[in-house]
C-alpha positions in Angstrom: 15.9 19.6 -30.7 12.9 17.6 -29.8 14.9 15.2 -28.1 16.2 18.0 -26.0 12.8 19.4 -25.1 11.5 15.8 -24.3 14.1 15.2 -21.8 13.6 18.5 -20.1 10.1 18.3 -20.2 10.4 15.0 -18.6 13.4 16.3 -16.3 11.2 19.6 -14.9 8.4 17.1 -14.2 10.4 14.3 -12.2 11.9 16.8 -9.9 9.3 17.2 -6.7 10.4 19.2 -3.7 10.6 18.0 -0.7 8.3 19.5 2.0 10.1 21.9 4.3 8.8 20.4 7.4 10.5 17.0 6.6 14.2 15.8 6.8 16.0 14.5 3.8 16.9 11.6 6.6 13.5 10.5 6.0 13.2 10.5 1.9 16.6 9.0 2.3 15.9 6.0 4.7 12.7 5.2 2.9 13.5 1.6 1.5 13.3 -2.1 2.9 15.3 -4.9 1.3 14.8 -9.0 2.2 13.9 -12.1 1.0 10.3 -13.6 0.3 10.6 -17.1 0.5 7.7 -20.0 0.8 7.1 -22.7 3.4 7.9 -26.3 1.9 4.2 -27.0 2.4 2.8 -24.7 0.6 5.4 -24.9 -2.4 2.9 -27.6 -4.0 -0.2 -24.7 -3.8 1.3 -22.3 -6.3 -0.8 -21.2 -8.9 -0.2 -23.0 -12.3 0.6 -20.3 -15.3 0.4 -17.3 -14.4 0.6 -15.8 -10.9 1.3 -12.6 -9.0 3.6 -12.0 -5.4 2.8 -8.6 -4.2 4.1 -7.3 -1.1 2.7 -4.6 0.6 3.8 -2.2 3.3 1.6 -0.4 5.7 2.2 1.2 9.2 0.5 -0.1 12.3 -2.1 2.1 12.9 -2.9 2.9 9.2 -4.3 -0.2 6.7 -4.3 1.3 3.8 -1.1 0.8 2.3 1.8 3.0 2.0 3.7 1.2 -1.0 3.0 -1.7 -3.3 5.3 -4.2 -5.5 3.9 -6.7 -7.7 5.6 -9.2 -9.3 4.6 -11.3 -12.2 5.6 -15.2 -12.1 8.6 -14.2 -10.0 11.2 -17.0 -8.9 11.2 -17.8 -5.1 12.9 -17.3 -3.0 12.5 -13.8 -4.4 14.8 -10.8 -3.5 13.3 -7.6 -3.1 13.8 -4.1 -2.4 10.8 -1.6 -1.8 11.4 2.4 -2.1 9.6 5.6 -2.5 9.1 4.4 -6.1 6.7 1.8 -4.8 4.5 4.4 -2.8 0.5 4.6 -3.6 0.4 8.2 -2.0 3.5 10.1 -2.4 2.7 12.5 0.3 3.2 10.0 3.3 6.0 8.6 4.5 7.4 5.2 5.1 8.7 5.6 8.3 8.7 3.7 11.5 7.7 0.1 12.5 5.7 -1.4 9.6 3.9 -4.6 8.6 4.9 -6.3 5.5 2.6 -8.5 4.2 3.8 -11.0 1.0 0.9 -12.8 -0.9 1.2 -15.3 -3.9 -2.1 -14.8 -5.8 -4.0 -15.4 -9.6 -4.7 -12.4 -9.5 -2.5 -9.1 -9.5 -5.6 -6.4 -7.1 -4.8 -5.9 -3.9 -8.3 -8.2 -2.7 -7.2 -11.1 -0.4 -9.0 -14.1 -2.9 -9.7 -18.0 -1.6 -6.7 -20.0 -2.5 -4.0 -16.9 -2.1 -0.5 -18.2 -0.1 0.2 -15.0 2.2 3.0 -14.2 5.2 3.6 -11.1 7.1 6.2 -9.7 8.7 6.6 -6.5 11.5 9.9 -4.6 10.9 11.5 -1.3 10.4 11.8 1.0 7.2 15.4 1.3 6.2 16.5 -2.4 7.4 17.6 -4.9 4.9 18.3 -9.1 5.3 14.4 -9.0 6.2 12.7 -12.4 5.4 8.9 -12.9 4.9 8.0 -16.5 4.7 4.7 -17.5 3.0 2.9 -19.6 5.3 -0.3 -19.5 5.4 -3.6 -20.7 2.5 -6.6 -18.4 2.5 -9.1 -20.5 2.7 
Protein backbone atom coordinates (compact mmCIF):
# COMPACT_ATOMS: atom_id res chain seq x y z
CA UNK A 1 0.00 0.00 0.00
CA UNK A 2 2.63 2.47 0.74
CA UNK A 3 4.35 1.64 -2.29
CA UNK A 4 1.24 2.51 -4.12
CA UNK A 5 0.77 5.88 -2.53
CA UNK A 6 4.52 6.69 -3.04
CA UNK A 7 4.30 6.29 -6.64
CA UNK A 8 1.19 8.29 -7.06
CA UNK A 9 2.32 10.86 -4.87
CA UNK A 10 5.35 11.07 -6.92
CA UNK A 11 3.12 10.54 -10.25
CA UNK A 12 0.50 13.63 -9.28
CA UNK A 13 3.61 15.73 -8.61
CA UNK A 14 5.71 15.02 -11.95
CA UNK A 15 2.75 15.82 -14.11
CA UNK A 16 2.96 19.84 -14.93
CA UNK A 17 0.57 21.30 -17.52
CA UNK A 18 1.57 22.81 -20.15
CA UNK A 19 0.63 26.54 -20.62
CA UNK A 20 -2.34 27.05 -22.92
CA UNK A 21 -0.66 29.75 -24.85
CA UNK A 22 2.21 27.43 -25.97
CA UNK A 23 2.36 24.57 -28.62
CA UNK A 24 3.31 21.06 -27.61
CA UNK A 25 5.70 21.62 -30.89
CA UNK A 26 7.70 23.69 -28.62
CA UNK A 27 7.98 21.25 -25.28
CA UNK A 28 8.54 18.69 -28.01
CA UNK A 29 11.49 20.22 -30.04
CA UNK A 30 13.19 21.30 -26.86
CA UNK A 31 16.50 19.22 -26.89
CA UNK A 32 20.09 19.59 -28.69
CA UNK A 33 22.26 16.65 -29.20
CA UNK A 34 26.38 16.83 -30.42
CA UNK A 35 29.66 16.21 -29.61
CA UNK A 36 32.05 18.14 -27.17
CA UNK A 37 35.33 17.50 -28.20
CA UNK A 38 38.88 19.28 -27.25
CA UNK A 39 41.47 20.96 -29.41
CA UNK A 40 44.80 18.79 -29.49
CA UNK A 41 46.48 21.67 -27.76
CA UNK A 42 44.72 22.01 -25.10
CA UNK A 43 44.30 18.11 -24.38
CA UNK A 44 47.71 18.57 -22.18
CA UNK A 45 45.69 21.50 -19.82
CA UNK A 46 43.10 19.21 -18.36
CA UNK A 47 42.71 19.29 -14.92
CA UNK A 48 44.45 16.37 -12.94
CA UNK A 49 41.79 14.33 -10.59
CA UNK A 50 38.87 15.60 -10.56
CA UNK A 51 37.22 17.89 -13.06
CA UNK A 52 33.84 19.15 -14.34
CA UNK A 53 32.57 19.83 -18.40
CA UNK A 54 29.42 21.85 -18.13
CA UNK A 55 27.66 23.01 -21.07
CA UNK A 56 25.42 25.65 -20.93
CA UNK A 57 22.64 26.93 -23.21
CA UNK A 58 21.37 30.41 -23.35
CA UNK A 59 19.55 32.49 -26.07
CA UNK A 60 21.11 35.48 -27.71
CA UNK A 61 19.60 38.30 -26.12
CA UNK A 62 19.26 36.63 -22.59
CA UNK A 63 22.66 35.54 -20.46
CA UNK A 64 21.39 33.98 -17.96
CA UNK A 65 21.09 30.50 -18.86
CA UNK A 66 18.18 28.53 -19.92
CA UNK A 67 19.56 24.89 -19.19
CA UNK A 68 22.64 23.49 -17.56
CA UNK A 69 24.55 19.84 -17.76
CA UNK A 70 27.45 19.07 -15.70
CA UNK A 71 29.47 16.32 -16.06
CA UNK A 72 31.90 14.86 -13.66
CA UNK A 73 35.38 13.49 -15.06
CA UNK A 74 33.54 12.70 -18.32
CA UNK A 75 35.53 10.98 -21.28
CA UNK A 76 36.06 13.27 -24.39
CA UNK A 77 35.11 13.44 -26.94
CA UNK A 78 31.92 13.51 -24.94
CA UNK A 79 28.34 12.86 -26.35
CA UNK A 80 25.60 14.83 -25.17
CA UNK A 81 22.06 15.50 -25.26
CA UNK A 82 20.48 18.54 -23.44
CA UNK A 83 16.47 18.62 -22.73
CA UNK A 84 13.82 20.28 -20.69
CA UNK A 85 15.33 18.18 -17.88
CA UNK A 86 18.38 20.32 -17.91
CA UNK A 87 16.38 23.76 -17.62
CA UNK A 88 17.23 26.17 -14.51
CA UNK A 89 13.75 27.94 -14.93
CA UNK A 90 11.06 25.65 -16.14
CA UNK A 91 8.86 28.45 -17.28
CA UNK A 92 11.09 29.56 -20.39
CA UNK A 93 11.56 27.97 -23.25
CA UNK A 94 14.42 26.72 -25.32
CA UNK A 95 13.58 27.89 -28.47
CA UNK A 96 15.24 29.51 -31.29
CA UNK A 97 18.96 30.37 -32.17
CA UNK A 98 21.06 29.72 -29.02
CA UNK A 99 24.74 29.86 -27.85
CA UNK A 100 26.22 26.82 -26.42
CA UNK A 101 28.97 27.29 -24.46
CA UNK A 102 31.27 23.97 -23.23
CA UNK A 103 33.85 24.62 -20.33
CA UNK A 104 36.24 22.00 -18.70
CA UNK A 105 36.72 23.42 -15.16
CA UNK A 106 37.99 22.20 -11.22
CA UNK A 107 35.28 23.43 -10.26
CA UNK A 108 31.52 22.31 -10.87
CA UNK A 109 29.67 26.65 -10.39
CA UNK A 110 28.79 28.19 -13.20
CA UNK A 111 31.86 31.14 -12.52
CA UNK A 112 34.27 31.30 -15.48
CA UNK A 113 37.79 30.50 -13.07
CA UNK A 114 41.64 31.17 -14.40
CA UNK A 115 42.79 28.01 -15.98
CA UNK A 116 39.11 26.76 -17.32
CA UNK A 117 39.34 25.23 -21.23
CA UNK A 118 35.97 26.74 -22.79
CA UNK A 119 34.31 26.69 -26.60
CA UNK A 120 31.15 27.96 -27.78
CA UNK A 121 28.96 27.30 -30.28
CA UNK A 122 25.70 29.29 -32.05
CA UNK A 123 22.98 26.81 -33.26
CA UNK A 124 19.39 25.91 -33.16
CA UNK A 125 17.25 24.07 -30.40
CA UNK A 126 16.03 20.68 -31.77
CA UNK A 127 19.29 19.99 -34.09
CA UNK A 128 21.54 17.19 -33.39
CA UNK A 129 25.34 16.21 -34.91
CA UNK A 130 26.26 19.66 -33.21
CA UNK A 131 30.00 19.80 -32.28
CA UNK A 132 31.50 22.25 -29.69
CA UNK A 133 35.19 22.19 -29.74
CA UNK A 134 37.12 23.44 -26.63
CA UNK A 135 39.52 25.88 -27.65
CA UNK A 136 40.27 28.32 -25.87
CA UNK A 137 42.46 28.74 -21.84
CA UNK A 138 41.01 31.39 -19.58
CA UNK A 139 43.71 33.08 -18.61
Amino acid sequence: MLKLLSFLVVFFLSCQPVPKDVPIEKYKNQFIKGTVDLSPELKSKIPKGDYFLIISVRDLQNPMPIAVLRVKKPEIPYAFKITGKNKLDHSRIMEGDVIITARISKSPMAEIQKGDLVGTLQTKVGTQNNRILINTEVR
